[in-house]
C-alpha positions as CSV (number, residue, x, y, z in Angstrom):
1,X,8.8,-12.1,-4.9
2,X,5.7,-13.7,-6.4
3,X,2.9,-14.4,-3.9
4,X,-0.5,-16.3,-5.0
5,X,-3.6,-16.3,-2.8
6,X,-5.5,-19.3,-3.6
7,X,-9.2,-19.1,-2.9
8,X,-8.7,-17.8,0.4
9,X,-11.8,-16.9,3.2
10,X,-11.5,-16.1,6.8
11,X,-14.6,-15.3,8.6
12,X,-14.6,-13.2,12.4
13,X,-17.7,-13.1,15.1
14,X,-19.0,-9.9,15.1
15,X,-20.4,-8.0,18.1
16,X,-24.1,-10.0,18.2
17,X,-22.2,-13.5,17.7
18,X,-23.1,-13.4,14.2
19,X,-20.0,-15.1,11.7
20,X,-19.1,-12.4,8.9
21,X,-16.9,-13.5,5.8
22,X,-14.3,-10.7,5.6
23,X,-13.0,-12.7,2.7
24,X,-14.5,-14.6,0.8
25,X,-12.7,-16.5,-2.0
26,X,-10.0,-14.5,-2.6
27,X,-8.0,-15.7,-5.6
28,X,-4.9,-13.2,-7.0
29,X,-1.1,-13.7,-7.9
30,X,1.4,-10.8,-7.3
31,X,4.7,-10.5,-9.0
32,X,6.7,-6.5,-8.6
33,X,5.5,-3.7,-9.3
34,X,2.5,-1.7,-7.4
35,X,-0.9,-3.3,-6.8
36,X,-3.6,-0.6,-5.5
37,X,-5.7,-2.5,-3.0
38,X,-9.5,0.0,-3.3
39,X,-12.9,-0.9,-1.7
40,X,-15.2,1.0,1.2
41,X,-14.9,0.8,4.4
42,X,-15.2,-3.2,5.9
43,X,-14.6,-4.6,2.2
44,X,-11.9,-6.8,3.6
45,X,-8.8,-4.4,2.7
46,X,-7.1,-4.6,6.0
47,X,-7.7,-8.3,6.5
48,X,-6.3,-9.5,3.5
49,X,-3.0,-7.3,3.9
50,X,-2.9,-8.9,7.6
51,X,-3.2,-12.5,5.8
52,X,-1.0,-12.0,3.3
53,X,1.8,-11.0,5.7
54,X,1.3,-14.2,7.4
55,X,-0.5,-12.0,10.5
56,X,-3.7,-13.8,10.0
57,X,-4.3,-17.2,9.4
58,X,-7.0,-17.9,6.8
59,X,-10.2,-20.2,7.7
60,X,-9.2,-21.7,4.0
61,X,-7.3,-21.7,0.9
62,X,-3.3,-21.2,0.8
63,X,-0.9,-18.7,0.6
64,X,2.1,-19.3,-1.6
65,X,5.4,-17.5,-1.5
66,X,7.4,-17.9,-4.8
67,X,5.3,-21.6,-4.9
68,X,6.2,-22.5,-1.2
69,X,3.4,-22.7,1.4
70,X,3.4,-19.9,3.7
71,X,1.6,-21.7,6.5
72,X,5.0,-24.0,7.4
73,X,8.3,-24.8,7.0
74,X,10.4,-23.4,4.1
75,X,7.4,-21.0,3.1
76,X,6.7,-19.7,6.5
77,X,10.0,-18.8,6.9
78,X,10.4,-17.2,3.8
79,X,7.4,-15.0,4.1
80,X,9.0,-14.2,7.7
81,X,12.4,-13.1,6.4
82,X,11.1,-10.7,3.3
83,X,7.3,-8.8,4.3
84,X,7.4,-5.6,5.8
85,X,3.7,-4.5,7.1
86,X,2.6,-1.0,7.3
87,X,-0.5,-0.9,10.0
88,X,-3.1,1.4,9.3
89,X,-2.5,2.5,12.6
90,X,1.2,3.3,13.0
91,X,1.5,3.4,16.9
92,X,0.0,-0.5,16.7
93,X,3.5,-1.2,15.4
94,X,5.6,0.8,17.7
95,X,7.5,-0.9,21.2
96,X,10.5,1.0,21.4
97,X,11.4,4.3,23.3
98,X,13.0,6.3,20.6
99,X,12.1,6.6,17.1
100,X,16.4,5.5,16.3
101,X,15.8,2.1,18.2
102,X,12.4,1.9,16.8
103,X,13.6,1.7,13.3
104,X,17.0,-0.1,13.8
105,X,15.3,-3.1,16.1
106,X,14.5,-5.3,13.4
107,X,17.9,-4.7,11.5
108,X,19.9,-5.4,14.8
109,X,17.9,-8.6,15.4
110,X,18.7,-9.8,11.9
111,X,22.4,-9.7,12.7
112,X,23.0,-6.3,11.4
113,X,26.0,-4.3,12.7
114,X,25.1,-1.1,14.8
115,X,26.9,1.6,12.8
116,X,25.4,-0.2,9.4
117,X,21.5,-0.3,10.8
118,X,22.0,3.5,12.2
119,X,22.7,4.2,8.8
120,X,20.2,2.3,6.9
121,X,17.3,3.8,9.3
122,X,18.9,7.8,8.6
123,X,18.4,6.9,5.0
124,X,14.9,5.6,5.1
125,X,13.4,7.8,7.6
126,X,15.1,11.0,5.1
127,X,13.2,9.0,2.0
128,X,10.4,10.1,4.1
129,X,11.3,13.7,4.6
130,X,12.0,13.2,8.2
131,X,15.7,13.6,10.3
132,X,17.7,11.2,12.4
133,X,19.6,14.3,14.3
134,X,16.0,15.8,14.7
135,X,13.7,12.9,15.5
136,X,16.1,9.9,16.6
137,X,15.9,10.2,20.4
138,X,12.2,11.2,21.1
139,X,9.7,8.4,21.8
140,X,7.7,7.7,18.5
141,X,4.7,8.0,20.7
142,X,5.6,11.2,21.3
143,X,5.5,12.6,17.5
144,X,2.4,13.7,15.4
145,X,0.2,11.4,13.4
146,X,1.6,12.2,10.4
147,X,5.4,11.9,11.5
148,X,4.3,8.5,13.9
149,X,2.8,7.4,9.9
150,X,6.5,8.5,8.2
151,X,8.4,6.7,11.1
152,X,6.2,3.8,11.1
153,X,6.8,3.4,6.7
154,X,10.4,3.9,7.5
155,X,11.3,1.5,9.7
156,X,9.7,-1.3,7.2
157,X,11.7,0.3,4.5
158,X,14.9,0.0,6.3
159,X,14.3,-3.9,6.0
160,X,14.4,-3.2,2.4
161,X,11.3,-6.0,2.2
162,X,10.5,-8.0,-1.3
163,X,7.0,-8.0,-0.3
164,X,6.0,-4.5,1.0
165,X,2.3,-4.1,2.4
166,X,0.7,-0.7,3.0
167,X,-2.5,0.1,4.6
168,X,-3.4,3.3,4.0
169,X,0.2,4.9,3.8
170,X,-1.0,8.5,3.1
171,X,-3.8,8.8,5.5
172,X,-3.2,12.2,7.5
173,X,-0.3,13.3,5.8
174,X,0.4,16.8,4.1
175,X,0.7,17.1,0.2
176,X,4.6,17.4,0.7
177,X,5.1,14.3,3.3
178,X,2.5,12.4,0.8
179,X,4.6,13.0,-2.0
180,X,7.5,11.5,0.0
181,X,5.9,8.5,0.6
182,X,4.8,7.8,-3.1
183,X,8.5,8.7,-4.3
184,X,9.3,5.6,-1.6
185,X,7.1,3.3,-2.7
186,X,8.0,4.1,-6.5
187,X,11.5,3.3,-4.5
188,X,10.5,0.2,-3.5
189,X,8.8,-1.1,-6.2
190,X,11.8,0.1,-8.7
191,X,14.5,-2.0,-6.5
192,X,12.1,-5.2,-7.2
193,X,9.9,-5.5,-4.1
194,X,6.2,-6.6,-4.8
195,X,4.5,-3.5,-3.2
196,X,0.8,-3.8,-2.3
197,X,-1.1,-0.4,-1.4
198,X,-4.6,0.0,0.3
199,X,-6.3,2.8,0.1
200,X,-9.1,4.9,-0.6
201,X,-6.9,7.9,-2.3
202,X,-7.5,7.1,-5.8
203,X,-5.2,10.3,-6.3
204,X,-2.3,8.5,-4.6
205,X,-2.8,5.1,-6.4
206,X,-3.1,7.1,-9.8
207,X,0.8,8.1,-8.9
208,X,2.1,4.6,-8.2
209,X,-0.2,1.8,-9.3
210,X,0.5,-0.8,-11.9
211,X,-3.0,-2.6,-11.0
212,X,-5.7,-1.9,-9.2
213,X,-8.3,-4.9,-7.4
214,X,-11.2,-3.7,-5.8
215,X,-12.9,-5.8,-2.5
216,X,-16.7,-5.5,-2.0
217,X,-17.6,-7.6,1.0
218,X,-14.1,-9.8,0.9
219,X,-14.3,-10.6,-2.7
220,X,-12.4,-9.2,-5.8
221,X,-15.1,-7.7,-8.0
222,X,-12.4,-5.8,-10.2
223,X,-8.7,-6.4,-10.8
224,X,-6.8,-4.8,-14.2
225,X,-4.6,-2.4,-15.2
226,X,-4.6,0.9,-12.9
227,X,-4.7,3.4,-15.9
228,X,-7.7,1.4,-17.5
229,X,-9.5,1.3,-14.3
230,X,-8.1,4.5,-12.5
231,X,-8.9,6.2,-15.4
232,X,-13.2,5.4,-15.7
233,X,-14.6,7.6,-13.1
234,X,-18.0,6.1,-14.1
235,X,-16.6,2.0,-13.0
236,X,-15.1,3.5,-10.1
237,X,-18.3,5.3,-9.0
238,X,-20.3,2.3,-9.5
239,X,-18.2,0.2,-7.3
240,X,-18.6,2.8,-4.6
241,X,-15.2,4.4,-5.2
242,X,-14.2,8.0,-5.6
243,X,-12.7,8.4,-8.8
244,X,-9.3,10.3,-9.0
245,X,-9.6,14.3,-9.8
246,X,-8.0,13.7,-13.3
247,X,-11.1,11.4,-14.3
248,X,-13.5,13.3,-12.9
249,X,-12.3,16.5,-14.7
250,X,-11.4,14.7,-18.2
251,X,-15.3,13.3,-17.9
252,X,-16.9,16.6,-17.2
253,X,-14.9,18.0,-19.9
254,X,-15.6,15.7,-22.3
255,X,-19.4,16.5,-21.4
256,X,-19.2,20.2,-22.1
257,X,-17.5,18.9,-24.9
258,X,-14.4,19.7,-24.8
259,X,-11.5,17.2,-26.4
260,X,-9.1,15.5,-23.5
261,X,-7.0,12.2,-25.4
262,X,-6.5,9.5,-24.3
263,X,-7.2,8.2,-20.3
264,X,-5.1,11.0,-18.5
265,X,-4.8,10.1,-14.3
266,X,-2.7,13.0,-13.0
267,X,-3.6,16.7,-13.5
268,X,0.1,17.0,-15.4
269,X,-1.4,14.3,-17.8
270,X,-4.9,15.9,-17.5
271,X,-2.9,19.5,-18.9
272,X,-0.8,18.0,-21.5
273,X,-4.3,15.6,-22.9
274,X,-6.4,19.0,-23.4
275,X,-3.3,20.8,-25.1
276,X,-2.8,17.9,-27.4
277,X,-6.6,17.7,-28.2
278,X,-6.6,20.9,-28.9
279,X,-3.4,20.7,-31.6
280,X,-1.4,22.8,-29.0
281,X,1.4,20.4,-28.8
């Protein structure tokens, strides 16, 4: 699915009555594969995700789905039938009282049959490291944060959405569920889906991202290839980001001098860079 944001802004009232652009401009076009949406807190992360998925409508500019206006009509309905949204704050999305209607409600309303939704949901909630037989008839609310954030990804992924917005998928969750949920979204991305990603875990984004934009006060200030920008702990640092481990460690090493090739973002990439600069490999 290709979506373009045309110059959009959307300003809110804050708490003294004062208008505050939490976008401001916003021009990007999105086509597969991972985009890592960074910036600090109140950049305008949350907001775009929410306008992109048709949540929130923007004061002005468009939203185009595969060249269709999202507002209305053909476009609106597109948009409708293929995003899958991912709140920041999983139990915002939850209304059902187990976690198996949770995540089959949305198949079943699409016209789904019942023993082919039940099976879809097993299969996306065990992408996530969880268990239908263990999990499928307590209430969601009922679950920790970090299972409430697995069921919440899941039941989007049982959609199997072309457009796939995250907002802050790995918040709260242990190295091993974490790793589940970047082996989904590699998923995701792999079976075509245009997957966008906030979040502050450069770490995470290092894992998954094709491109990385960057928000300060709800404009793009850097947009490019993830490894290129992923991968300059310096750039990230000045843009009020925390750079991933890998860039930190390949800069301080460079500084006490010792050789690291190439831009390495993982600390298996990190390993083999310092064996190859040092002829090991």
């Amino acid at each position: 699915m290709r979506v373009t944001l045309e110059d959009i802004c959307l300003c809110y009232e804050d708490a003294a009555g004062e208008r505050v652009r939490a976008l401001d401009g916003v021009s990007l076009e999105l086509s597969g594969g991972v985009c890592g949406l960074m910036g600090q807190t109140g950049s305008g992360k949350t907001t775009l995700l929410e306008v992109m998925a048709g949540v929130s409508a923007p004061d002005a500019g468009r939203v185009l789905v595969d060249g269709l206006d999202a507002a209305r009509g053909a476009g609106a309905r597109a948009l409708a039938a293929s995003v899958g949204l991912v709140f920041q704050l999983p139990e915002r999305q939850f209304f059902e009282p187990t976690v198996a209607e949770e995540l089959t409600f949305g198949l079943l309303a699409r016209g789904m049959g019942a023993e082919e939704a039940r099976e879809r949901a097993a299969r996306a909630l065990a992408l996530m490291g969880l268990s239908m037989d263990e999990l499928g008839r307590r209430s969601p609310f009922a679950l920790s944060g970090g299972q409430q954030r697995r069921v919440a990804i899941a039941s989007v992924l049982a959609a199997r959405p072309s457009l796939l917005l995250l907002d802050e998928p790995t918040a709260g969750l242990d190295p091993r569920a974490c790793d589940a949920c970047l082996a989904a979204v590699r998923s995701a991305a792999a079976e075509g889906a245009t997957v966008v990603m906030a979040s502050h875990d450069a770490n995470a984004l290092a894992e998954v991202a094709d491109r990385v934009v960057c928000l300060e006060g709800g404009r793009v200030t850097l947009d490019g290839p993830a490894r290129e920008l992923l991968a300059d702990a310096d750039l990230m640092r000045a843009h009020g980001l925390e750079p991933a481990c890998a860039a930190r460690a390949t800069a301080a090493l460079r500084r006490a001098g010792v050789p690291v090739e190439g831009a390495p973002l993982t600390a298996e990439e990190l390993a083999r860079a310092i064996a190859r600069g040092r002829g090991l490999t």
